[in-house]
C-alpha positions as CSV (number, residue, x, y, z in Angstrom):
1,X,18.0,9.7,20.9
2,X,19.6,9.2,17.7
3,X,21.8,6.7,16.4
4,X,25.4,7.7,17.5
5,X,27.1,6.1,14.3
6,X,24.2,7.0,11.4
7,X,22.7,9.5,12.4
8,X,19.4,9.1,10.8
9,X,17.3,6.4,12.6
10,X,16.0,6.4,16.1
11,X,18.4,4.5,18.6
12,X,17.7,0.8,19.9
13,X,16.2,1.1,23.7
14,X,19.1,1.0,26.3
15,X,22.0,1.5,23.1
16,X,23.5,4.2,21.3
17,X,23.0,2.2,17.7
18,X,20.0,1.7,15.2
19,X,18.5,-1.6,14.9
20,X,20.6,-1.3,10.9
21,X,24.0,0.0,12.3
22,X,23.4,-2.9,15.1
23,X,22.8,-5.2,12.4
24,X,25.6,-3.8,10.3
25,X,28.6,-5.6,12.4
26,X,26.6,-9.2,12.2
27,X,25.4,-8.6,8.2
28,X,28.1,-6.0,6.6
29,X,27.5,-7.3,2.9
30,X,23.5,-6.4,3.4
31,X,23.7,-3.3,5.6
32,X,26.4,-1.8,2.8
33,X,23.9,-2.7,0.1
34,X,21.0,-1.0,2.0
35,X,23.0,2.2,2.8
36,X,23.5,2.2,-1.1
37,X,19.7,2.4,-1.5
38,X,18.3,4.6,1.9
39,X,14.8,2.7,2.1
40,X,12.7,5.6,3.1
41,X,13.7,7.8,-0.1
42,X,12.7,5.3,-2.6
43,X,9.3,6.4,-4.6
44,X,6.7,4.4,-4.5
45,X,6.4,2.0,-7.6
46,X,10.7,1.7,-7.3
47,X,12.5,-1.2,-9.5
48,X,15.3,-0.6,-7.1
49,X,15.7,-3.7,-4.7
50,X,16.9,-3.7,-0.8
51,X,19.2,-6.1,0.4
52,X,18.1,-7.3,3.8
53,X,18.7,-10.6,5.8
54,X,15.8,-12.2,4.3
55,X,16.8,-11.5,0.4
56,X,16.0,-8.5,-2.0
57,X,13.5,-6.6,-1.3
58,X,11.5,-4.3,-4.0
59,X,9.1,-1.4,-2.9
60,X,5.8,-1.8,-4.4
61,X,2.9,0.9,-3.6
62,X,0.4,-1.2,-1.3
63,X,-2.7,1.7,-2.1
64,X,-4.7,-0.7,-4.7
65,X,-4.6,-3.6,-2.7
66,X,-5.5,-1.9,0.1
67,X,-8.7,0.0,-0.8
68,X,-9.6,-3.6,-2.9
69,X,-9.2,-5.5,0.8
70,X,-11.7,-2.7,2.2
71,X,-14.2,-3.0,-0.2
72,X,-14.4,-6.6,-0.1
73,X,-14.1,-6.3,3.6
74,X,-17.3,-3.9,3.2
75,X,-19.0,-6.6,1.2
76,X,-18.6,-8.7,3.8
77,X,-20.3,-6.6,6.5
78,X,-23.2,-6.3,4.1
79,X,-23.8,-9.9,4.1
80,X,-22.9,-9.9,7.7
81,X,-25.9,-7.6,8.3
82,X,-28.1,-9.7,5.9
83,X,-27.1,-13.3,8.0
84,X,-28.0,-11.4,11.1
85,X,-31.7,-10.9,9.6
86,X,-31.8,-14.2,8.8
87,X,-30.9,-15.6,12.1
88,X,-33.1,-13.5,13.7
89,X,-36.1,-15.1,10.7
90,X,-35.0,-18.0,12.3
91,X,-34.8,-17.9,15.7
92,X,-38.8,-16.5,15.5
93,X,-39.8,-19.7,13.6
94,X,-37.9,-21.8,15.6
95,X,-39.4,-20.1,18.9
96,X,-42.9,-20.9,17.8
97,X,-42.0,-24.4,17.6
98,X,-40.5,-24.7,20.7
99,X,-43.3,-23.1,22.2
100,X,-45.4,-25.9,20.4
101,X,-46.7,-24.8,17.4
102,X,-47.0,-27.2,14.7
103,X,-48.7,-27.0,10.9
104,X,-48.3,-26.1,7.2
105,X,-47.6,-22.0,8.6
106,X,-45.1,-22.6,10.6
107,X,-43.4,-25.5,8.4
108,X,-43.7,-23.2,5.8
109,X,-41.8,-20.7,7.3
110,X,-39.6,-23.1,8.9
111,X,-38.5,-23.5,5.1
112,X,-38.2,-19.9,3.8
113,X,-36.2,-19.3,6.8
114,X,-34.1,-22.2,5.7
115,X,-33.6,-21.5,2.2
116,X,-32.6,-17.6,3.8
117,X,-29.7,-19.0,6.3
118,X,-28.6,-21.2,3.2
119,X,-28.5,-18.5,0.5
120,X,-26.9,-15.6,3.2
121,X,-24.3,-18.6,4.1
122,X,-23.4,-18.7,0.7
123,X,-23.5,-15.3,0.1
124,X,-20.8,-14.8,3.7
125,X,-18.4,-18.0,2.2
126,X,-17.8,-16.1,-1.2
127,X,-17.4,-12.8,-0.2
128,X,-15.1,-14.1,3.0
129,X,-12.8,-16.7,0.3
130,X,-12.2,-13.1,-1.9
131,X,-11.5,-11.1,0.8
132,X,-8.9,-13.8,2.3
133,X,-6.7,-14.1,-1.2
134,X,-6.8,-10.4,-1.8
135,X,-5.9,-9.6,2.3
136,X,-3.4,-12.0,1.5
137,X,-1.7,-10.5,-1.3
138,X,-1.7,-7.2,0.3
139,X,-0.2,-8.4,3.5
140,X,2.4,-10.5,1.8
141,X,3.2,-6.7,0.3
142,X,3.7,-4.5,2.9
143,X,5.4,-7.2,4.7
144,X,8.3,-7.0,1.9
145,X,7.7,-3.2,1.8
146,X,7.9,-3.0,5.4
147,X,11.4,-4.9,5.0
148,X,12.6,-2.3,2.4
149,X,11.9,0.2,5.2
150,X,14.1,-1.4,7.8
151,X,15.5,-4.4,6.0
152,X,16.4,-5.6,10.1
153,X,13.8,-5.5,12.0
154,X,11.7,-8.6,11.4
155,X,11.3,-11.4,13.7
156,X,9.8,-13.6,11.1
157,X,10.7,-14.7,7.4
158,X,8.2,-13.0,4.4
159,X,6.7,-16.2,3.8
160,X,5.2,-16.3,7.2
161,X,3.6,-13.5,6.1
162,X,1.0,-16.3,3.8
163,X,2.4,-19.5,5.8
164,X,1.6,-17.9,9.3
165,X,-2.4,-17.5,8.9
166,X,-2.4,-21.2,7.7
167,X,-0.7,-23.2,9.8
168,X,-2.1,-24.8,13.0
169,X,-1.5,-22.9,16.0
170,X,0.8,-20.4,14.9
171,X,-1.6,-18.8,13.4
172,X,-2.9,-17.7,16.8
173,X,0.3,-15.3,16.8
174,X,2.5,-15.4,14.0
175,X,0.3,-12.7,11.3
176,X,0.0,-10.2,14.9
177,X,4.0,-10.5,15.1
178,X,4.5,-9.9,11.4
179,X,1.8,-7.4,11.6
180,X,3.7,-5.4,14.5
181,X,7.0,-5.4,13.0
182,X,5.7,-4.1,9.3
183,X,3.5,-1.3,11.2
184,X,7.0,-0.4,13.1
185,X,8.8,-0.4,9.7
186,X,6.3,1.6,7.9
187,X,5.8,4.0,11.1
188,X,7.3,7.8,10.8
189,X,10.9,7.6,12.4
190,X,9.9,10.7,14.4
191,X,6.8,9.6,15.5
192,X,6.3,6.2,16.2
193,X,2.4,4.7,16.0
194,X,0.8,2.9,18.8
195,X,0.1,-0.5,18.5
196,X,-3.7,-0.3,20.3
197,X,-5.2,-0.4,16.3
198,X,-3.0,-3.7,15.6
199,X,-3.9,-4.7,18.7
200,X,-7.7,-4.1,19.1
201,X,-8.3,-5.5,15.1
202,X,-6.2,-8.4,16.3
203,X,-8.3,-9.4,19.7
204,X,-11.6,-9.2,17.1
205,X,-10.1,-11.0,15.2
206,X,-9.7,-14.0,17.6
207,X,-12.8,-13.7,19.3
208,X,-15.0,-14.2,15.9
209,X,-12.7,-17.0,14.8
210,X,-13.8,-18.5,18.4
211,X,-17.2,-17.9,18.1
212,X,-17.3,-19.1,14.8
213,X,-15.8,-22.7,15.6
214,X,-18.2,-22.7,18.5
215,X,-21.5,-21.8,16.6
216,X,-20.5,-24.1,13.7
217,X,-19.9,-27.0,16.3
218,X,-23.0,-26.6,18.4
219,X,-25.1,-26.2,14.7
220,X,-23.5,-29.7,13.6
221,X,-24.4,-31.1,16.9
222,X,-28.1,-29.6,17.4
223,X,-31.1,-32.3,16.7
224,X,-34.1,-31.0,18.6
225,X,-35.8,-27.9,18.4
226,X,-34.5,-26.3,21.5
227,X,-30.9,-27.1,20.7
228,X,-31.7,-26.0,17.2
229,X,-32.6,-22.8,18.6
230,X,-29.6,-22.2,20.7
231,X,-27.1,-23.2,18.2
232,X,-28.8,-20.3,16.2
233,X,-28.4,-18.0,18.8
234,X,-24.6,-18.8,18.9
235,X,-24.5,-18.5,14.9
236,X,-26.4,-14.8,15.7
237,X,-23.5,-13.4,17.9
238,X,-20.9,-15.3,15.6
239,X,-22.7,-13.0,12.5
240,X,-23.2,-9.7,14.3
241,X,-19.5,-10.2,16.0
242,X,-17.9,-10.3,12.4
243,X,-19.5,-7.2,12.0
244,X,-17.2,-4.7,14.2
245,X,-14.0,-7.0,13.5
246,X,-14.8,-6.2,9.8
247,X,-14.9,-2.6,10.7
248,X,-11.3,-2.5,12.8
249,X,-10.0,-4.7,9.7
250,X,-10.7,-2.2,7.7
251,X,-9.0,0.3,10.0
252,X,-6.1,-1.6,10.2
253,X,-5.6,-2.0,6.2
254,X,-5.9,1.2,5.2
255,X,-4.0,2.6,8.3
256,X,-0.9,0.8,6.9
257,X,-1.5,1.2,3.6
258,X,-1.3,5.3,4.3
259,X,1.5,4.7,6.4
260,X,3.3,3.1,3.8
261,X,2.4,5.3,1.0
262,X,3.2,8.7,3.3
263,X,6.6,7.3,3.6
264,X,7.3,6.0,0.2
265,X,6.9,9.7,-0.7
266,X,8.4,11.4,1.9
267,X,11.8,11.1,1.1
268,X,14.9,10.3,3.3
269,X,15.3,12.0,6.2
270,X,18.3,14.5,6.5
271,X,20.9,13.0,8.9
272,X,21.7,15.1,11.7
273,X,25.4,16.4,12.4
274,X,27.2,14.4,15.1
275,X,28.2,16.3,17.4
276,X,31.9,16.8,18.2
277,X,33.1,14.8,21.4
């Protein structure tokens, strides 16, 4: 259903008002300013600010920071692919000593395979450190582009958009919430999308940053051998796990990012007569 007073966006669950004409009789000054400017008819590289709860908001196209954060995010899954070879280098050589074989072969390989974990290692940090500051950026984006869409619908200030995958704790939930609200904001009004994609690149998400601090923790802690060799079999699933939460990443940027785009350029939606009573 429609909102009964506007018209033109889809009705809050269990009221007859938008989420903006709801918010209109607790903000007037920012809801008059953002029915000045209807968000969804702005083009896409507009100078035109919003006025929402938070503070101005400007529309800026989200399309070159998006496919930048899937390329690096592709980079990534190459070296993940490349670490998973080298653990696997690895776990042979350090099989062979566990079963007890000892000399110049298998310390020699002991320390190719070595020098391999070390250089793929490397290889994983920079390409992960340049993906973080450029999936930074763009998510710091369509969260504000997301609030020139619906300037009320945001549980959390912009800044958690950066501040939220830093901090202790709340980063276990805060970038999912922001995440939500920006993919409702940037959703057709006709049509909203499910959350299963924000979801499912979410749960990855969590799961490799466990398996990471496990793997990492049982490496530093390994002396022996044996423990050696099951601290790299940790590291293994930690590598090949990053793998598929790369992939629903990817999903998840450039899903937005077309959502955003589509309705950057769709124009306003006609509002509806109201009907006589």
């Amino acid at each position: 259903m429609d909102c009964a007073r506007c018209a033109t966006y889809a009705a809050a669950p269990g009221g007859e008002l938008c989420r903006r004409c709801e918010a209109a009789d607790l903000h007037p000054a920012p809801a008059r300013a953002a029915a000045r400017h209807p968000a969804p008819g702005l083009p896409a590289h507009t100078d035109l600010p919003i006025q929402s709860p938070h503070g101005p908001a400007w529309l800026r196209s989200p399309v070159g920071l998006g496919r930048a954060v899937a390329i690096l995010l592709g980079v990534v899954i190459v070296t993940d692919l490349v670490a998973v070879w080298a653990d696997l280098v690895m776990l042979d050589v350090l099989g062979r000593m566990v079963d007890g074989e000892y000399g110049w072969p298998v310390e020699a390989d002991a320390d190719r395979a070595d020098r391999l974990v070390g250089l793929t290692g490397s290889a994983q940090l920079l390409a992960y450190l340049a993906t973080v500051v450029v999936f930074l950026i763009w998510f710091h984006r369509v969260r504000v582009n997301a609030e020139v869409f619906e300037p009320f619908g945001h549980r959390k200030k912009r800044g958690w958009a950066i501040a939220g995958w830093i901090v202790p704790i709340l980063n276990l939930w805060f970038p999912r919430r922001i995440a939500l609200d920006s993919w409702d904001a940037s959703s057709p009004s006709t049509k909203p999308r499910s959350h299963a994609l924000v979801n499912a690149w979410w749960t990855m998400w969590i799961i490799s940053g466990v398996a990471n601090q496990v793997s990492g923790l049982a490496m530093r802690r390994a002396e022996t051998a044996e423990e050696l060799r099951t601290a790299t079999e940790r590291v293994l699933f930690a590598d090949a796990f990053e793998i598929p939460a790369a992939v629903f990443a990817v999903f998840f940027v450039l899903a937005l990012t077309r959502m955003q785009d589509d309705k950057a350029r769709s124009g306003p939606r006609e509002p509806e007569p109201v009907a006589a009573l």
